[in-house]
N, C-alpha and C positions, 0 to 999 in steps of 0.2 A: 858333669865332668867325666861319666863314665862311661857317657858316647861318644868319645872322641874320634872313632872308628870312620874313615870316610868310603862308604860303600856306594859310590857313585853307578855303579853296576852288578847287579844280581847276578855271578855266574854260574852258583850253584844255588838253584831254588825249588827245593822238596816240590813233588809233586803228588799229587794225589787221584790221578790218572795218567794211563798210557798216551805221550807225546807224538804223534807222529811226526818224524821231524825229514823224511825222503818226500820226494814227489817223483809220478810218475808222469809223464805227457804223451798219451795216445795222439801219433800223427795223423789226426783226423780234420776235418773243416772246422767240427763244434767241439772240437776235444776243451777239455778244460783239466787241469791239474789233478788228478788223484794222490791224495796225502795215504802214506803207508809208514808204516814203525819201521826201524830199522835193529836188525839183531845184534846182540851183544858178543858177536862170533865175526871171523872175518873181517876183509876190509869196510867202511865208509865209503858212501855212493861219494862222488868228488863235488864238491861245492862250487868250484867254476865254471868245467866244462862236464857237460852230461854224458852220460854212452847213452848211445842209440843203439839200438839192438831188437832186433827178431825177434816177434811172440814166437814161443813153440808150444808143444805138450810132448810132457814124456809118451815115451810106446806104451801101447795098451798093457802089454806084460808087465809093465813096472809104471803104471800111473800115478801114484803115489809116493815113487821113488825111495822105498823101503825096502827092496832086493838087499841083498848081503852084499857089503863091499865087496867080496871075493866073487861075485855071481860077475859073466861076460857080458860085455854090453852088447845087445845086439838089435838087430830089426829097427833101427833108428838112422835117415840118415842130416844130419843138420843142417839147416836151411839156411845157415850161412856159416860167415866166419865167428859171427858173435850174434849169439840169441840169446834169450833171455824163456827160461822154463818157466811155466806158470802151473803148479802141483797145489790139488786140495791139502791142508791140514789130517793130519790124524794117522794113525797105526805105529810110526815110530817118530822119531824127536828131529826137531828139527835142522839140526846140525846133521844128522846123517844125511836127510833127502838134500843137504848144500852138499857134502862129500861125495853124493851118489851123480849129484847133478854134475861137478866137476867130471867123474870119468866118463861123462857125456859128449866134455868140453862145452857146456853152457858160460856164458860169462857171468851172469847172476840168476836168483831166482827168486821168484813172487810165488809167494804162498797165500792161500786166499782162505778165511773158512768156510765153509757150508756147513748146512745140517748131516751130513749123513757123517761126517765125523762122531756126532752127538751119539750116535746109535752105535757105530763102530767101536768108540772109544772106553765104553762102559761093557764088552765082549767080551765073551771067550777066546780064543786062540781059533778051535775047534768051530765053532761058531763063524767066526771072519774066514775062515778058508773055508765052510761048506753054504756060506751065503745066508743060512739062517740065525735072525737077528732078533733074541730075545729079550734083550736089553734096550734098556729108555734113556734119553736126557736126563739128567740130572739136574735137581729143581735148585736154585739161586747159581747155578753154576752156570746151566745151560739155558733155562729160562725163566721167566721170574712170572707171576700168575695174575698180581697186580698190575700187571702191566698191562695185559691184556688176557681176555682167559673166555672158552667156549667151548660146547658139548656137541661130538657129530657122532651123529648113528655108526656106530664099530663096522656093520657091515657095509655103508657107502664107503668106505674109505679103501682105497690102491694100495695094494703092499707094494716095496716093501715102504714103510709109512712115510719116509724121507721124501718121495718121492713128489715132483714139481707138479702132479695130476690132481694133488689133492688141496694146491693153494685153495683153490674157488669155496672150497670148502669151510678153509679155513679165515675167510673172509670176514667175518664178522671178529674174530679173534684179531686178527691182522688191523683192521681199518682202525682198531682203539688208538685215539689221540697218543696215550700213553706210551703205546708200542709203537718206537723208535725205528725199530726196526721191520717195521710193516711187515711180517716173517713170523707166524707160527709153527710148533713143533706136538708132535701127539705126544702125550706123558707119562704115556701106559697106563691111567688110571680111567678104569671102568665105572660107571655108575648101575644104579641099578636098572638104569631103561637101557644099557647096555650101548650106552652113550661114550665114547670115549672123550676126555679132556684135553684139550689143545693150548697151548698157552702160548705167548708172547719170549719171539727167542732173543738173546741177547748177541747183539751181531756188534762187537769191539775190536779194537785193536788189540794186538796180544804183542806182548815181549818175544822175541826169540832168544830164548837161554840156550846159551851152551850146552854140550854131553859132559858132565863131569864124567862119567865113567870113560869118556876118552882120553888115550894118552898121546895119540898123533897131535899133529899143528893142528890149528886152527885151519878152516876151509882157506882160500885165495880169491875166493869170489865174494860180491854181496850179496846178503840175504836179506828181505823187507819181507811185510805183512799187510795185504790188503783184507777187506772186511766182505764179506757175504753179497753183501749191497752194490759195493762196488766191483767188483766179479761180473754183477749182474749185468752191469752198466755197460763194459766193453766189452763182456763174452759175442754178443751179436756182430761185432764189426771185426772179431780176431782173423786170420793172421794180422799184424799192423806191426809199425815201427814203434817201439815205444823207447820213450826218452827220459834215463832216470839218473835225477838230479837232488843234493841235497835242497833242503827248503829255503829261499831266500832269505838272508835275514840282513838288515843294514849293520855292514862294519863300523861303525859308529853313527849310536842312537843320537838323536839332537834332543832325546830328554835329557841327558851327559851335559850337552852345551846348557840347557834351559836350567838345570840346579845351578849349573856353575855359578851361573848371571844371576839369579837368585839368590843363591849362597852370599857373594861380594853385593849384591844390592842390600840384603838385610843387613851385614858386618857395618854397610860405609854407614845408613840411614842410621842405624841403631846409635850407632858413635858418633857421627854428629848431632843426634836430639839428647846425649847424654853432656852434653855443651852446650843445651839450649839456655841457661840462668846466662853465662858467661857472653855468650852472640845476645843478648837481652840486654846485657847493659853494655855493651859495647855499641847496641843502636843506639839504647837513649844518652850516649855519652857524647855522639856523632851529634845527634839531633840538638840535645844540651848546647854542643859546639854552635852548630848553624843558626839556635836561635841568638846563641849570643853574638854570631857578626850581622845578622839581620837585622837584632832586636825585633822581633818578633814575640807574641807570649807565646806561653807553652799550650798544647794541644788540653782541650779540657777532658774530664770524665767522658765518655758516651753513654747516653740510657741507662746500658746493658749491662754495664761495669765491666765493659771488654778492654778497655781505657788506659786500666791499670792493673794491667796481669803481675803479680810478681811471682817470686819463687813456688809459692804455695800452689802456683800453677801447674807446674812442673811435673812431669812424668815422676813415681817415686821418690812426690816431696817431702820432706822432711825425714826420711829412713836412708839416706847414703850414708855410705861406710867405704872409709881408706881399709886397704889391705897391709899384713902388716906380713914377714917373711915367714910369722908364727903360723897367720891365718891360711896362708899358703900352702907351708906344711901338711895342716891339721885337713884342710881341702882336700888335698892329695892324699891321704892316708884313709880319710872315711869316703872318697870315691873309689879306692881299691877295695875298701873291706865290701861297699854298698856291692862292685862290679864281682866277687864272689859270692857273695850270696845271690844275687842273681842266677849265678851260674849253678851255681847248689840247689837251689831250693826254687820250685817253680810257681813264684808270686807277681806272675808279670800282671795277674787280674789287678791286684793292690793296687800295683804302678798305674795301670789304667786312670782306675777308678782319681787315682789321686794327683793324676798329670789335666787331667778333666778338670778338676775341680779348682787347679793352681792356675791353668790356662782360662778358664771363664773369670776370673778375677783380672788377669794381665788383658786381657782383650775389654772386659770393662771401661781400664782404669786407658789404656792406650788407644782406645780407636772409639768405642760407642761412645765413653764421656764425652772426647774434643769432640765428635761429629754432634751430638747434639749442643754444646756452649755455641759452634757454629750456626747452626739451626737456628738457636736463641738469637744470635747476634744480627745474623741477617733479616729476623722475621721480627724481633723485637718484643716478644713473645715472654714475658715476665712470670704466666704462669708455670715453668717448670722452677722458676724460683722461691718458688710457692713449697713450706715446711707440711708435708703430708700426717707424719709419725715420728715418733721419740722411740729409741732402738737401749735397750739396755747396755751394761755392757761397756758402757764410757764412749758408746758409736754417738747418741748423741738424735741432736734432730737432722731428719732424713730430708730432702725435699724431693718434688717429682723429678726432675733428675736423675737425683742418686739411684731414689728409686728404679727408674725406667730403663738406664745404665745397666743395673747389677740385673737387673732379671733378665734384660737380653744376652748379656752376656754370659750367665747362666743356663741360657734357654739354648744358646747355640753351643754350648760345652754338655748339656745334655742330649740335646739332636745329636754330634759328633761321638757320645759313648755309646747310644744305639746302635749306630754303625759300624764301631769297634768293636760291638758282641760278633758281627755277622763274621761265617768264615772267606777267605782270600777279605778282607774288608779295604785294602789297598786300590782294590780294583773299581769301586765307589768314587766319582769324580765329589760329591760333596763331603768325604771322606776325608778324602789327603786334600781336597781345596782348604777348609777349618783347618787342617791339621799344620797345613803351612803357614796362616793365620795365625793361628796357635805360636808355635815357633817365633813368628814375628815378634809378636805382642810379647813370648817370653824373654825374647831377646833384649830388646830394647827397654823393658822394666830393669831386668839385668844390669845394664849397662851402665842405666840410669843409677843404678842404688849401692853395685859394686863399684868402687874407683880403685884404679893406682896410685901413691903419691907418689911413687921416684920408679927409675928405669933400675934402680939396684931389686926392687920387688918384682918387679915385672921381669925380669933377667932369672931371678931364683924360680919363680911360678912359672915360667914357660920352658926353662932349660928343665924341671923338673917334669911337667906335663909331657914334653919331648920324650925322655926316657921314659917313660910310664905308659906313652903310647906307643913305642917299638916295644916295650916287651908283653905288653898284656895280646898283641896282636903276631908277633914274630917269635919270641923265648917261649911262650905261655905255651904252646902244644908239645915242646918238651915234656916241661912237668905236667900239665894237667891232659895231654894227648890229643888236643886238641884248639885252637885258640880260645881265649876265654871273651876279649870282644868280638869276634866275628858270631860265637855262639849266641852270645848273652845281644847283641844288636841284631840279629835275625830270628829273635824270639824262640831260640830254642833247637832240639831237635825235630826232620820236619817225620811225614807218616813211618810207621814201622811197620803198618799191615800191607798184604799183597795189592801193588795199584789196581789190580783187576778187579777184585773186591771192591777198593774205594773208590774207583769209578763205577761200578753198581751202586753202592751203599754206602754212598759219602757220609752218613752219621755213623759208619762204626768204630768203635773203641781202635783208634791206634790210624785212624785217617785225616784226623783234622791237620791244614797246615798252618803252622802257626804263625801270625800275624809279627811282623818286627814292632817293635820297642819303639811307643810313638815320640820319644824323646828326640826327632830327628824330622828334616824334609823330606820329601817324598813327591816323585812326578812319573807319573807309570813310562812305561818306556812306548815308542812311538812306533806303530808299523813292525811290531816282532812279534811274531806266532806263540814264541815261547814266554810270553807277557813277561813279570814282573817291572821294578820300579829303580829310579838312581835316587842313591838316597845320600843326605849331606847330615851328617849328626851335631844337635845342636853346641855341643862343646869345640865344635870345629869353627863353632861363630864369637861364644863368650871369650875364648881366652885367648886367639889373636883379637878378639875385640876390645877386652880391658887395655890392651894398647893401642891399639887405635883412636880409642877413647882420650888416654892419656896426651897422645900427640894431638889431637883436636883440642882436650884441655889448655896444652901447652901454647899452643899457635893463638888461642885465642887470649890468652892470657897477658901471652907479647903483647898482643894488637891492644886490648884495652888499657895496660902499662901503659905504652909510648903514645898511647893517643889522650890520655888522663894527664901525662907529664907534656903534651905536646910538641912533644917529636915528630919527626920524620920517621915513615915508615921507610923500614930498610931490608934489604933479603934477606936479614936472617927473622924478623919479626913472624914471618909463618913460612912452611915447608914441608916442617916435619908430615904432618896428615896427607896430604894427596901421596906423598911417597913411599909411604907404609900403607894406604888401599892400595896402590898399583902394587907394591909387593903382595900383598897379601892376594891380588887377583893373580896374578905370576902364579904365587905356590898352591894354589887353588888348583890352578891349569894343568900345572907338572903332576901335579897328585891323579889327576882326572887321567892324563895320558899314560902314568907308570900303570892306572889300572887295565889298562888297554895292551900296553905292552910287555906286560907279568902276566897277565891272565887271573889275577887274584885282589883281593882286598886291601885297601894300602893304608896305615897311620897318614892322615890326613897332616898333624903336627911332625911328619918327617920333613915336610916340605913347606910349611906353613910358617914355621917357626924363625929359619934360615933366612927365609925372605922380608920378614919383619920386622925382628928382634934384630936383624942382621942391617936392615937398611936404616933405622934409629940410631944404632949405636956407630956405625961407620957414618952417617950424618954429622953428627954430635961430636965423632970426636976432628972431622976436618973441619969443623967452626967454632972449635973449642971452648964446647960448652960441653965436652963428656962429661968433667968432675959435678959439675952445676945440678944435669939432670940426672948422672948417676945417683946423686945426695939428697936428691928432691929440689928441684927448680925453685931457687927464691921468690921469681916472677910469678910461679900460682900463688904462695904465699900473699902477696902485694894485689893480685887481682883479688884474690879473695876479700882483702879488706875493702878494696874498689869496690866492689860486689856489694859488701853490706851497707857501707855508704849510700849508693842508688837505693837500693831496696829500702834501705830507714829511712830514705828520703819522701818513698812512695805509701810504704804502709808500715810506717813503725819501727822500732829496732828488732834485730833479729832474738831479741828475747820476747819482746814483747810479740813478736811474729810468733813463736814457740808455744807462747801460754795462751794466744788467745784457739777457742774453741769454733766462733762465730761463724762470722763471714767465710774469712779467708779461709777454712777446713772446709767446708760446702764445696768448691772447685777439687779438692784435688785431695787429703789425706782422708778425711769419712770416706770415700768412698770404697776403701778396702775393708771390708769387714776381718775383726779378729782372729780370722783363722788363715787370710789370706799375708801370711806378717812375710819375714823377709826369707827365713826360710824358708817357707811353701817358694818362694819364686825360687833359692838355690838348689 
C-alpha cells in the first residue's frame, strides 16, 4: 500500500560517476561522437540543432586562458565568426578561462586534461612563472598505483617529466590491462636504484564548477570537458569544424509504453483468475445444461484427477477475506505509519530480505505449482503424487510436488536476492525479469485472498488511498522537506561523496546508489545513455485491482444467476469488467504522459482512481443497480450459494471441504508453508 507512487520515469537518478551528457562531432570522414561533461556555469549545448564551429587555440601569451580579466586581448585574430577555443585544464578555475574565452569572442569552449596540469597544479606561484616544477601528481587524485605502476632509471627520463618523450618509457606501466587510461605519470618517488616510480594516471571526466568567489553573471557561452585521451584522438587532424550537440536521448522511452502494457496486463490477468471458482461453475453449469438436452452422461474422473478441480484448487484457497470499511481504515493507517518509518530509519535491507521470501512462496503457489499439475496431466506422471515427508507444524504430508514447487520457488527468490545485494542491481536483466514475476505472482495471490463485497467499501478504500497518495507525494515536502514517497520508493538518498571519487573508488563510504524498493515493476529504460528504469509500484495494481476484481466477481455472478434460473442473457448480466480495465488503462496512460509533461513523479491513484471508481459507479447508477451494488449486490450472495451447490456436488460440502486435510489440501492450501499466511502476502 505504501508504493503507490507511480515512477514510470527516473528523472532524477543519483549518480555515482561523472555523466557526460554533450557530444562533440569532428567533421571528419571517420569522425565519430566525442562524449564531454558539461559545466554547471553558463548556457546548455542546444539539443536540436548543434553549433558548428571553428577549432582554435588561445595565443601563446594566454594558452591556458588565466590572464586577468582586466589584462587586453591581443595577438589573436579569430578564425571565424564562431569558434570554439580548445584550453588544457589547470592554473586557475574554470569559469574564468569561459569569461576570458568570451572577451576573445569564442562561442564555447573545450577544456581537455593533460598531465602537465598534474605537475602544475600542486606548485608554487614562483615555481609556474620561472618554469621549474618541483611538485608531483598526487596519488588517488591524480593517479592510482594499482592500476598500473613501474620503475625507470631517474636519469633516462626528459624533464620536464610531463613530457610526451617519456611515453616509451613509461610503457610497461601504460600497457597494464588495468590502466584505462593507457597514460602514466612520474610520482616523485625515488627508489633506492634511483629508479623513479611511474604509475597509472587517471584520465575522467571532471564537473565544471562555477567560481563562487564571483559576483559577475554567469559566462554566455558553453563550457564542456573532454578527457586526456580524447584530446589525443583529434589533436592530429585540428583546425576542423567541430559540431557540439547535446547527447541524443529518445523523448519518450518505449520502456514507458512496455510498464504500461504490463502494468494493465497484470491488473486485468490477476482479476480475472481472482473469479476463477465462479467462471468454474458457470462452465459446469453450461455443461450440466448441454448434457441435459443431449442426454448425454457426464464427463468422468481422468487418471490424473484433473477431472474434478474444485475450489481447493484455487489460487489462495481457502484464506479469502471480504474487506470491511474497518479493514480499510486500519490498511491505510499502518501503510502510513510502515511509509515513515521507511523514511526514518533505513531498513530497506529487512524489506529485501522479506519481500524474497513472501514472493518465493506466491510464485510457488501461482506459477511453478499449476505448471507442474499441468506436466502431471499431460504426461500422466502419478509419481509427483507420490507422499515423500510429513512436515510438523499441522503442514501435514508433503508429496513430490509440494515439494519440488516450494524449493524452486525458493531457489529463484534466493538467485533474485543475490542480485539485490549487487550495486545499480536494476541494470541485471535476470534481476528485474524475477522481479517482475515476482510482482505478478504477488498480485494475483492478492487478489485472490483480498475481495470487495460492495462498491460502498471500495468507494471508502480508494477515495481514501486517492488522498493518501497526493499527499504523501505532493503536501509531504512541506512538512518533511521533501517527498516522503518519491524518497522512500527510490530507496533513499542517492551518493553524498565527490562523483570524482566514486567513479575512482565506487566502494567508498557515501558512494553506493541505492537500489529502489523492490515492492514495484521495473523495465530498464531503452536506448538512453543516462540508463535507469520506468517503474509501476505494486499498490498502483492491488487497489484499482480489488475492484476490478469485484466487477469480474459481479458479471460473473450475473451470468451464473440467470443461467442457473434459466434466463435469457441480457446487457445488463455483464459489463461492468471490460469497462473498469479500459478505465483503468485510460488512467494508467494519463498518469504515464502527466509524467512527461510535469517533468516529475506523479500519484499514480490521481488518475487511476477517477477512471474506475468513476466508470462503476456512473454504470450502476444509469442501470439502476447503484443502491444494489452500493449495499453489496444480492446476486453474489445467490451465486455464492450456486457455488457451493456445484462444489458439494463434486467433492463434498463446503465443511466437509474445510475439515478434510487429504487429498484435496495436496493441490492447493499445504502448499504455503506457515510462515507464508496472508499477511506475509499484504
Amino acid at each position: 500500500m505504501q508504493f503507490l507512487l507511480l515512477l514510470l520515469v527516473l528523472l532524477l537518478i543519483p549518480s555515482s560517476a561523472i555523466l557526460p551528457t554533450a557530444q562533440i562531432v569532428p567533421e571528419t570522414p571517420s569522425s565519430s561522437p566525442i562524449y564531454a561533461a558539461e559545466a554547471f556555469y553558463g548556457p546548455a549545448l542546444p539539443a536540436d540543432n548543434s553549433l558548428n564551429l571553428e577549432s582554435s587555440f588561445p595565443p601563446s601569451n594566454d594558452r591556458g586562458l588565466c590572464a586577468s580579466l582586466d589584462d587586453p586581448v591581443t595577438n589573436f585574430e579569430p578564425p571565424s565568426s564562431e569558434f570554439a577555443f580548445l584550453v588544457p585544464r589547470g592554473n586557475c578555475t574554470f569559469e574564468h578561462k569561459s569569461r576570458r574565452a568570451e572577451l576573445y569572442g569564442a562561442s564555447a569552449v573545450v577544456v581537455y586534461n593533460n598531465a602537465e596540469q598534474m605537475f602544475f597544479g600542486n606548485a608554487t606561484e614562483s615555481e609556474i612563472n620561472g618554469g621549474l616544477i618541483s611538485s608531483f601528481p598526487t596519488s588517488k587524485v591524480d593517479y592510482e598505483c594499482s592500476n598500473g605502476e613501474a620503475h625507470v632509471p631517474k636519469s633516462s627520463l626528459s624533464t620536464p617529466y610531463y613530457s610526451r618523450s617519456n611515453d616509451d618509457l613509461f610503457a610497461e606501466c601504460s600497457s597494464s590491462k588495468s590502466c584505462s587510461s593507457n597514460r602514466c605519470v612520474a610520482t616523485g618517488e625515488v627508489n633506492s636504484d634511483d629508479e623513479m616510480q611511474v604509475c597509472c594516471m587517471w584520465d575522467l571526466h571532471q564537473y565544471l564548477y562555477p567560481d563562487y568567489s564571483q559576483t559577475e553573471p554567469s559566462p554566455t557561452i558553453p563550457s564542456v570537458f573532454i578527457t586526456s585521451s580524447q584530446y589525443d584522438a583529434v589533436q592530429p587532424t585540428l583546425p576542423l569544424i567541430l559540431q557540439m550537440e547535446q547527447r541524443p536521448r529518445p523523448k519518450y522511452n518505449a520502456s514507458s509504453f512496455l510498464i504500461w502494457a504490463w502494468g494493465c496486463f497484470v491488473a486485468v490477468v490477476a482479476s480475472r483468475i481472482s473469479g476463477s471458482e465462479l467462471s468454474r461453475a458457470l462452465q459446469k453449469t453450461q455443461e450440466k445444461m448441454r448434457r441435459g438436452s443431449a442426454s448425454t452422461p457426464p464427463p468422468s474422473e481422468s487418471p490424473d484427477g484433473e477431472g474434478t478441480r474444485g475450489r481447493e484448487d484455487d489460487i489462495g484457497a481457502g484464506e479469502s477475506m471480504e474487506l470491511t470499511a474497518k479493514h480499510a481504515l486500519g490498511f491505510l493507517v499502518m501503510s502510513s505509519v510502515t511509509l515513515l518509518i521507511l523514511f526514518y530509519l533505513n531498513i530497506y535491507a529487512i524489506i529485501t530480505v522479506l519481500y524474497a521470501f513472501g514472493c518465493s512462496g506466491a510464485l510457488s503457489q501461482v506459477m511453478i505449482y499449476p505448471f507442474f499439475r499441468k506436466i502431471r496431466s499431460l504426461t500422466g506422471w502419478r509419481k509427483l503424487d507420490e507422499i515423500c515427508c510429513t512436515l510438523p507444524l499441522d503442514i501435514g504430508d508433503c508429496t513430490y510436488l509440494d515439494v519440488t514447487s516450494t524449493a524452486l520457488g525458493y531457489g529463484f527468490g534466493i538467485l533474485w536476492y543475490c542480485y539485490a545485494l549487487k550495486p545499480n542491481a536494476s541494470s541485471y536483466f535476470i534481476y528485474w525479469f524475477l522481479q517482475d514475476i515476482f510482482g505478478l505472482c504477488m498480485c494475483t495471490l492478492f487478489l485472490s485472498v483480498i475481495r470487495l463485497p460492495s462498491l460502498r467499501v471500495a468507494s471508502f478504500l480508494l477515495v481514501a488511498a486517492f488522498v493518501y497518495d497526493i499527499f504523501f507525494v505532493f503536501i509531504s515536502p512541506i512538512i518533511f522537506e521533501k517527498s516522503v514517497m518519491i524518497t522512500v520508493a527510490t530507496g533513499g538518498d542517492g551518493p553524498t561523496t565527490d562523483p570524482m571519487v566514486c567513479e575512482k573508488y565506487p566502494d567508498t563510504d557515501g558512494c553506493k546508489v541505492p537500489n529502489p524498493l523492490p515492492m514495484l515493476f521495473s523495465i530498464p529504460k531503452i536506448n538512453d545513455y543516462q540508463g535507469g528504469s520506468s517503474l509501476l509500484g505494486l499498490g498502483d495494481i492491488v487497489l484499482p485491482g480489488l475492484l476490478m476484481s469485484f466487477a469480474c466477481r459481479l458479471d460473473l455472478s450475473k451470468a451464473l444467476v440467470s443461467l442457473s434460473n434459466g434466463e435469457q442473457k441480457d446487457k445488463n448480466v455483464s459489463g461492468y469488467f471490460f469497462y473498469v480495465c479500459v478505465g483503468y488503462a485510460v488512467g494508467l496512460m494519463m498518469a504515464n504522459v502527466a509524467v512527461y509533461l510535469m517533468e516529475m513523479g506523479q500519484p499514480a491513484l490521481l488518475y487511476l482512481v477517477p477512471c474506475t471508481l468513476g466508470v462503476i459507479i456512473k454504470m450502476s447508477m444509469k442501470r439502476g443497480e447503484f443502491e444494489d451494488v452500493f449495499k453489496g449486490p444480492a446476486v453474489m450472495h445467490q451465486a455464492n450459494e450456486i457455488l457451493d451447490e456445484i462444489e458439494g456436488g463434486v467433492g463434498g460440502s463446503g465443511s466437509e471441504r474445510g475439515s478434510e486435510n487429504g487429498d484435496a489440501l495436496q493441490d492447493g492450501e499445504r502448499l504455503l508453508s506457515p510462515n507464508i499466511s496472508n499477511s506475509d502476502v499484504v
